[in-house]
N, C-alpha and C positions, 0 to 999 in steps of 0.2 A: 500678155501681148500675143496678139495670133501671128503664126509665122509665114512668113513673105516671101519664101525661098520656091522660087519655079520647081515645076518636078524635074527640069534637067540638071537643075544644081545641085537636087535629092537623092538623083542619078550618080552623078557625079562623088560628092562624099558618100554616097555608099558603097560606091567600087573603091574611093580612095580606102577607106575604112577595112572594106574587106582587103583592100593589097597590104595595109600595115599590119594587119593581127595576121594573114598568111606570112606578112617577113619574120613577125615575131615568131610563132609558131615554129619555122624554120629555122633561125637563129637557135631558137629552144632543143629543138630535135637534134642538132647536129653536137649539141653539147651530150655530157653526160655518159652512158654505158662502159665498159668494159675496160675502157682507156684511163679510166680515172683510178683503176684497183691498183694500179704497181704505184703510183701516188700518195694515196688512203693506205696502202698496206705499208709502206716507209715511213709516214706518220707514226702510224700504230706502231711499229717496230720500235723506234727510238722516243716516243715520248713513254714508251710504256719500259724500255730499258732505264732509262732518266730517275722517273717514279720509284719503281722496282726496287733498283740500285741503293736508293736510302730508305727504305718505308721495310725492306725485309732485314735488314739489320737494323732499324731503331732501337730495338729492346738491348742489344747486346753495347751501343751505342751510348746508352743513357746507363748501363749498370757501369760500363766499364772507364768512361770518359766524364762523367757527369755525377756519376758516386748515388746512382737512384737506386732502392731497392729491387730488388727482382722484379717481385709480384705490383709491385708499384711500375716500375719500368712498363710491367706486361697489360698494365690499366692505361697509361700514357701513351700505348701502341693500339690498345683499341680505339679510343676517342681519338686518336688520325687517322686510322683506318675507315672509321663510322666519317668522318669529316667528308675525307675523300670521294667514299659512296656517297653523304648527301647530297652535297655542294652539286653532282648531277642535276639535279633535280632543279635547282635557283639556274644553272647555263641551259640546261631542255626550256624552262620557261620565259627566257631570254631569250632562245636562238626561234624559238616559236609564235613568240609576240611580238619583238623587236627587231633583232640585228639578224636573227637570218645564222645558220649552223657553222657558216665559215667564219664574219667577223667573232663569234664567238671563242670556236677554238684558235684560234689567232691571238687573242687579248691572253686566254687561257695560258697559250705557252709560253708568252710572254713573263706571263705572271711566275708559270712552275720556274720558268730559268731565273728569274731574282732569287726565287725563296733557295733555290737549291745553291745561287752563289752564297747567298748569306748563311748556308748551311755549311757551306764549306769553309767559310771565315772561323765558325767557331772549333773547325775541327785544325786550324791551322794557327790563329792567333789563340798565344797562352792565355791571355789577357781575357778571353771569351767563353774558356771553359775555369771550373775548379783543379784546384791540386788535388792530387790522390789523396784520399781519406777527406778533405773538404767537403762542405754545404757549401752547392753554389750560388753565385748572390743573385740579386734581384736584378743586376743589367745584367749577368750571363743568362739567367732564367726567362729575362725579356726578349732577347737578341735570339733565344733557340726557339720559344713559342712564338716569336714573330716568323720567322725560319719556316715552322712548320704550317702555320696558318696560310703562308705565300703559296708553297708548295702543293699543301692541301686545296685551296683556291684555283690553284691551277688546274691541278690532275682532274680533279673535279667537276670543270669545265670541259674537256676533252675526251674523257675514255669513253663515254655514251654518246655524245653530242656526233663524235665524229662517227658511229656507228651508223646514226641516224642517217648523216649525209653520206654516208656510203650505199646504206638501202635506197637513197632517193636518185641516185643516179642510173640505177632500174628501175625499168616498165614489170615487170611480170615477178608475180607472186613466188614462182620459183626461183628465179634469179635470185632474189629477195634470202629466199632462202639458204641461197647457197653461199651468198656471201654473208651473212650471220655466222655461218659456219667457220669460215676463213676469217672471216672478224676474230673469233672464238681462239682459232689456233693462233694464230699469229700472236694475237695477247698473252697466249699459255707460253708458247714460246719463246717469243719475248722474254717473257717472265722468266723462264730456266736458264736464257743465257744470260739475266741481269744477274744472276749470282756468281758468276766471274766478276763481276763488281764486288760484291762481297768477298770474297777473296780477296782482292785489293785492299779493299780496307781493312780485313784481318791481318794482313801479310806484309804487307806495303806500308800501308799508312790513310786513315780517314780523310787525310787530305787527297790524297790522292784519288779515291774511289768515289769522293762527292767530284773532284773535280771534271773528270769523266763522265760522271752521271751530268753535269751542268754540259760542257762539249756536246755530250748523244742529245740533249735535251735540243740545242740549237742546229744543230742540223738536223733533227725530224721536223723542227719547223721552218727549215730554208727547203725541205724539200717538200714538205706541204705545200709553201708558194709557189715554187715552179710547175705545180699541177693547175694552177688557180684557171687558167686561159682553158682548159677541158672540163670545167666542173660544170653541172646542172644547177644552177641558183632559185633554190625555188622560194620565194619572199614571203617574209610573213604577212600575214594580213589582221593583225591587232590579236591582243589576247583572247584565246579559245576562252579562257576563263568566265571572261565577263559574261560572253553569253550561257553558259550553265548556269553562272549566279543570276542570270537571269529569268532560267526557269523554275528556280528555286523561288526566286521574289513572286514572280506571275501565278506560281501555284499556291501560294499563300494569302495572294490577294483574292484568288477567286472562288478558295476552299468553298465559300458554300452552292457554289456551279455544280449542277448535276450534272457526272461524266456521261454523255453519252455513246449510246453501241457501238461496236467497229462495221464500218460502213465497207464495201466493195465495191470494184469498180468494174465495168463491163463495156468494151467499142470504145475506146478512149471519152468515154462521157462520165465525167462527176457529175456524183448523184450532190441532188441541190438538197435533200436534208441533212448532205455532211458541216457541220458546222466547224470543224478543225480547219487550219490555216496551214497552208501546205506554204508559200511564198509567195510572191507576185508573180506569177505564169497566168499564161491567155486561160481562158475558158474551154478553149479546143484543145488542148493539152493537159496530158495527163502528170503530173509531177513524178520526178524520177525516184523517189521513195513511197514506199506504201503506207497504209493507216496506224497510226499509234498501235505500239504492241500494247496486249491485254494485261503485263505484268507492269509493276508498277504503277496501278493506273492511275493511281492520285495525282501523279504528276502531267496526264494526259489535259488537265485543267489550265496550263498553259497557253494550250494550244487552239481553247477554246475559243473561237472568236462571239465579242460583242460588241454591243452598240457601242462608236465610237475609236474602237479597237485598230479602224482601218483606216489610211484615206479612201477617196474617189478612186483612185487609179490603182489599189490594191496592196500600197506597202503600206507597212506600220506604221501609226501613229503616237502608238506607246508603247514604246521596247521596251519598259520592264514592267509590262502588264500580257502583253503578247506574245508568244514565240511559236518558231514553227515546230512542226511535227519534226524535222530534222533533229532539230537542238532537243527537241526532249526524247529524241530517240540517244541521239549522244552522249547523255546523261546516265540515262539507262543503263547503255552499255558499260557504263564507266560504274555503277552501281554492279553489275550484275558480276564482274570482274574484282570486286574487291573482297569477298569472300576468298576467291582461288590466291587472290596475290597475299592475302593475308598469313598464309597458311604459307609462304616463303619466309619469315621472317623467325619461324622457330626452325627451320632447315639450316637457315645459315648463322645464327647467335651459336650452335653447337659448333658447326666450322672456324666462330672466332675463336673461341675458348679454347678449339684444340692446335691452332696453329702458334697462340703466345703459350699455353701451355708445354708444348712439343719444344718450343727453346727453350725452357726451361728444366725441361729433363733430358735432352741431349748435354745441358751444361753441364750433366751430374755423370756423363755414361761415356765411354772409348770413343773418339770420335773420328780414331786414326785408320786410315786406307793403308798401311803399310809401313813403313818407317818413318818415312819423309814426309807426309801427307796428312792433313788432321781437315775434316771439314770440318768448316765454321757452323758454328750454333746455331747461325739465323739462314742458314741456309739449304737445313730439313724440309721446311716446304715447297722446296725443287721438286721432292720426289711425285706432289701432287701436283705441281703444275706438270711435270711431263705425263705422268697419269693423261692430265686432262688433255696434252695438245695428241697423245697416240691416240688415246680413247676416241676423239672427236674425229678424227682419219676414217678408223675403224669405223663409228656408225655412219658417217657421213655415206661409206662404199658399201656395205655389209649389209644395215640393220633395217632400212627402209624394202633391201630383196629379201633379206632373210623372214621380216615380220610379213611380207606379203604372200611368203609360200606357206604362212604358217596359218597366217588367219584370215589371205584371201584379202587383205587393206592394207592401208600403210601408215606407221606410225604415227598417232597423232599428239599435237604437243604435249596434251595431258597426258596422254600415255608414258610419253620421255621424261616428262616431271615426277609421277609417278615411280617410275624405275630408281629417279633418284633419290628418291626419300629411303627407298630401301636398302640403297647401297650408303646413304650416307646414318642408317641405324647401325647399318654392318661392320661401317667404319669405328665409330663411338665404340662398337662391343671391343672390337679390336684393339683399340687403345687401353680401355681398361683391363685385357688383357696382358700386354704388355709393359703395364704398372704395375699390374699385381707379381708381374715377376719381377720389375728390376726393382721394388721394394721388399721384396722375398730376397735378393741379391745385397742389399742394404744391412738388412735386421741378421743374415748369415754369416756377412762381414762387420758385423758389429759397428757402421758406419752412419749411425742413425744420427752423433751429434758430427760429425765432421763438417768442418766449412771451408776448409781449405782449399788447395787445387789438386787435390786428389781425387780422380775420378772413380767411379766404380770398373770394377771388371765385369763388364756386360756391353756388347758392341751398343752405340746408337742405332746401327740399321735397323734392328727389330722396330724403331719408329717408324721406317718407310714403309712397314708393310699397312698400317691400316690410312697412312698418307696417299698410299696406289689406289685404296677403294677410295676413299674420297673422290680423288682428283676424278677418277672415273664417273665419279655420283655426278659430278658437275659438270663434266661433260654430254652429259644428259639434261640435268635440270635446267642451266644457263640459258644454251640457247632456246631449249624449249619455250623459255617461260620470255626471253625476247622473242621469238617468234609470234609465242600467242600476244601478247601483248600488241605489239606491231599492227598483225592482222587484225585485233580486234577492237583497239583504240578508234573513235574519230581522225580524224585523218589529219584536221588542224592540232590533233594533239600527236604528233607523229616522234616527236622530239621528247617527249614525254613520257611517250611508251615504251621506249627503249629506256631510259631514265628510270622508269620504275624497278626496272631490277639491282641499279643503283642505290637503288631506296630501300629497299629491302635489306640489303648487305650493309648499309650504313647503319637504316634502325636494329639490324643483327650485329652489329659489335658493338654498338649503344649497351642492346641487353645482354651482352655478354657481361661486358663491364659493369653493369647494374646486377647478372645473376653471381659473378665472383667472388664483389665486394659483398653480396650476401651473404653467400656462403662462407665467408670469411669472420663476418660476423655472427654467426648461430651455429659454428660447428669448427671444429680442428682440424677440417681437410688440407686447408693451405697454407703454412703459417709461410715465414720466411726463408725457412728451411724445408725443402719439399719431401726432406729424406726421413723429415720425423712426420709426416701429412697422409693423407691417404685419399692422394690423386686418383687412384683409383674407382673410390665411389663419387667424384665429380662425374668422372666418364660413366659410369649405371647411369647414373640419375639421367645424364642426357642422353643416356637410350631409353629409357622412359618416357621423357617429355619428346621424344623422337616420334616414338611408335605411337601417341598418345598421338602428337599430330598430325600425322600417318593417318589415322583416322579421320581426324576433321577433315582433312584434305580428299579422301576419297567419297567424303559426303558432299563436298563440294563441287568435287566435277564429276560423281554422277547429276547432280542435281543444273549443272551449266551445260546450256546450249550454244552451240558454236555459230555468230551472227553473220560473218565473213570467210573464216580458215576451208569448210566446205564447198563455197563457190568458187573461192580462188583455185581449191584444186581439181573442181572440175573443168573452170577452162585451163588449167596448164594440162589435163589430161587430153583435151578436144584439141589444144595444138599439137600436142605429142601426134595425133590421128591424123 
């Protein structure tokens, strides 16, 4: 139907047009920056106290209320742990195709405050747990993994997701970074003062320390709402996904297409024997991304345009035979990134192993501060999370002057990932250090079948000390590797990227649990008694597989080039100017 609309009525809706996207634009702009972090950061605070509060006493939870074995307990604390970390991953690609990062962590906290009241039921109704020395039955067994699956569900939902929407509420790559950073401590922090919960439930009563954890849980999300009217809402726009499996499909259809050369452009004029498909843009315009990279090139075959390929006016006619140069640039990236991210997931399965490990040889060793005072079991991994929120102060003020008087640059993410693979080999030595003597302290006092409540004479502090290098390792690697991530994801995968380090930690205490029950099975390191075992060469072995992938990992980013992290810091350097 040809169109009848005079040029002043053309006039007309195109000023109208241009006044609505100028309102929205404004609308947009006045939302978002700086106003929104004491908001985001009272989130973070108490949903990560809530979490904290039951997930760092579970192990002690389930031997002492529940009648589970130790080392069982300490398999049942990994797989919620790994949960937790997954579950990231299903809310990043829900807040990023769907509902958008807010309605997400909203549902999310929703969720963690059911699981944790009904976690608190079982620590209050007799009826919900076993009698001492009992197997408990199949409705208490069902009422606690439902408990923990809610919980799980939840946190899951929210400790990435809302990181996401904290970076999105900054413009500039710095800022970005800065608040990563404060993301980071606030979580660590958090995390050190949720063991005054634990306390509670040592000292007080489990009822009482979930029921607080449920309380903190609902107020980080009454205060998450009263932010909502300052937030940045940026929508999704349909799953990133589809389109990557679409250049997967397109380049299989058109395998026997000859790739051809990378073409250049020169006076904003595309050359007419480029045959790639940039999008539907004028012919006088130049598209805002460059020619297919020369790596991967099989996948360049997408992008190929042929007959039929296009309509008349330049969009696609067949989306999963066509895509642009953008989407298989996307892809790419997401390929060339999975080498480096791969090589996090032996960093962090040594971090599971030593944190259930670590309660369970604090149960065995002095745990007293003085008379009056005994720290809880499950609450040795304080010493790495405050590690991590000092350490993360320090580099955040320090390491970016101190690396730049040193080598003239400034630290780049790999580089901070790097640092931490080495502090967290250093840790592993340290730990099996510290077995080899409080099992030298065991076999001296003749204590090797004791199962009693008699401790050994040997303080648990000697735990904190390779708990400090850890926490420090992570303090480096964490944000590092959200950083890179972040920067170097597509953009519609933004929710995702952040998410991936989630994914890491998840499938790292998956194979923790998967390396223990091995070990458990082909060798007498960890029976149920850890005082006849020899935790010890657990801790070697994962300086082995440590330093082993210490090396893959420095093959991999020498081997990786940075496709955004360099440009972003040359213009936060050209504002600086």
């Amino acid at each position: 139907m040809a169109d009848t609309t005079n040029p002043q009525q053309q006039q007309f809706h195109g000023e109208l047009s241009h006044a609505e996207t100028q309102t929205t634009s404004n609308t947009y702009s006045k939302r978002g920056g700086w106003i929104t972090f004491p908001f985001i950061t009272a989130a973070v605070i108490g949903l990560t106290l809530a979490s904290a509060g039951w997930l760092s006493n579970l192990i002690v939870y389930l031997i002492e209320e529940f009648n589970v074995k130790s080392v069982d307990a300490a398999q049942i604390s990994n797989v919620v742990s790994g949960c937790t970390s997954l579950f990231p991953i299903a809310g990043a690609v829900l807040a990023d195709s769907l509902f958008g990062c807010f309605s997400v962590i909203t549902f999310s906290s929703i969720v963690s405050l059911l699981g944790i009241i009904l976690l608190t039921l079982t620590a209050t109704l007799q009826s919900l747990r076993p009698l001492p020395g009992e197997t408990p039955s199949r409705l208490q067994l069902g009422v606690l993994y439902s408990s923990l699956t809610l919980t799980s569900i939840g946190v899951g939902g929210t400790r990435f997701t809302i990181a996401t929407m904290g970076a999105d509420q900054l413009d500039k790559p710095k800022d970005q970074g800065v608040f990563f950073n404060w993301f980071f401590f606030t979580f660590y922090f958090a995390s050190v003062i949720s063991f005054a919960l634990v306390y509670i439930e040592d000292n007080v009563g489990w009822g009482w320390g979930f029921g607080l954890s449920a309380a903190i849980n609902a107020v980080g999300l009454a205060v998450f709402w009263v932010g909502k009217r300052y937030y940045r809402s940026v929508k999704p726009k349909g799953s990133p996904f589809v389109s990557l499996a679409r250049v997967v499909v397109a380049t299989i259809r058109k395998w026997k297409l000859v790739v051809p050369l990378m073409v250049s452009y020169s006076q904003n004029q595309q050359s007419k024997e480029d045959s790639y498909y940039y999008g539907k843009t004028e012919v006088a315009e130049l598209p805002s991304y460059s020619a297919p990279t020369p790596s991967f090139r099989f996948l360049n075959r997408a992008a190929i345009q042929t007959e039929g390929d296009t309509r008349p006016d330049g969009s696609i006619a067949k989306p999963w035979r066509l895509c642009t140069v953008d989407q298989v640039e996307d892809l790419k990236n997401l390929l060339r990134l999975f080498p480096l991210w791969s090589t996090g997931i032996f960093l962090n399965a040594p971090i599971g192993i030593q944190i259930s490990l670590t309660v369970l040889q604090a149960l065995t060793m002095d745990r007293h501060l003085g008379p009056h005072f005994q720290i809880p079991a499950g609450s040795f991994y304080v010493f790495a999370l405050l590690s991590t929120s000092i350490s993360i102060s320090f580099i955040d003020r320090f390491l970016p002057t101190t690396w730049h008087k040193l080598t003239g640059r400034s630290p780049t993410p790999l580089q901070r990932i790097g640092l931490g693979h080495v502090l967290n080999i250093m840790a592993m030595a340290g730990s099996a250090l510290v077995e080899s003597r409080r099992l030298h302290v065991v076999r001296s006092h003749h204590l090797e079948d004791q199962t009693g409540p008699t401790v050994l004479p040997m303080s648990a502090l000697w735990l904190a000390l390779p708990l400090l290098i850890v926490g420090a390792g992570e303090a480096l690697h964490f944000p590092g590797q959200v950083s890179l991530y972040y920067q170097e994801f597509p953009v519609p995968l933004r929710s995702t990227a952040t998410a991936m380090i989630a994914l890491i930690i998840g499938i790292g205490f998956y194979l923790s649990t998967a390396v223990i029950d091995l070990v458990r099975r082909i060798t007498g390191w960890l029976p149920d008694n850890i005082n006849r075992g020899r935790m010890d060469c657990v801790y070697w072995m994962l300086v082995v597989i440590g330093v082993a992938n210490f090396g893959y990992y420095l093959t991999c980013a020498r081997l990786y080039k940075y496709q955004n992290i360099d440009n972003s810091r040359s213009e936060s350097h050209e504002d600086q100017e």
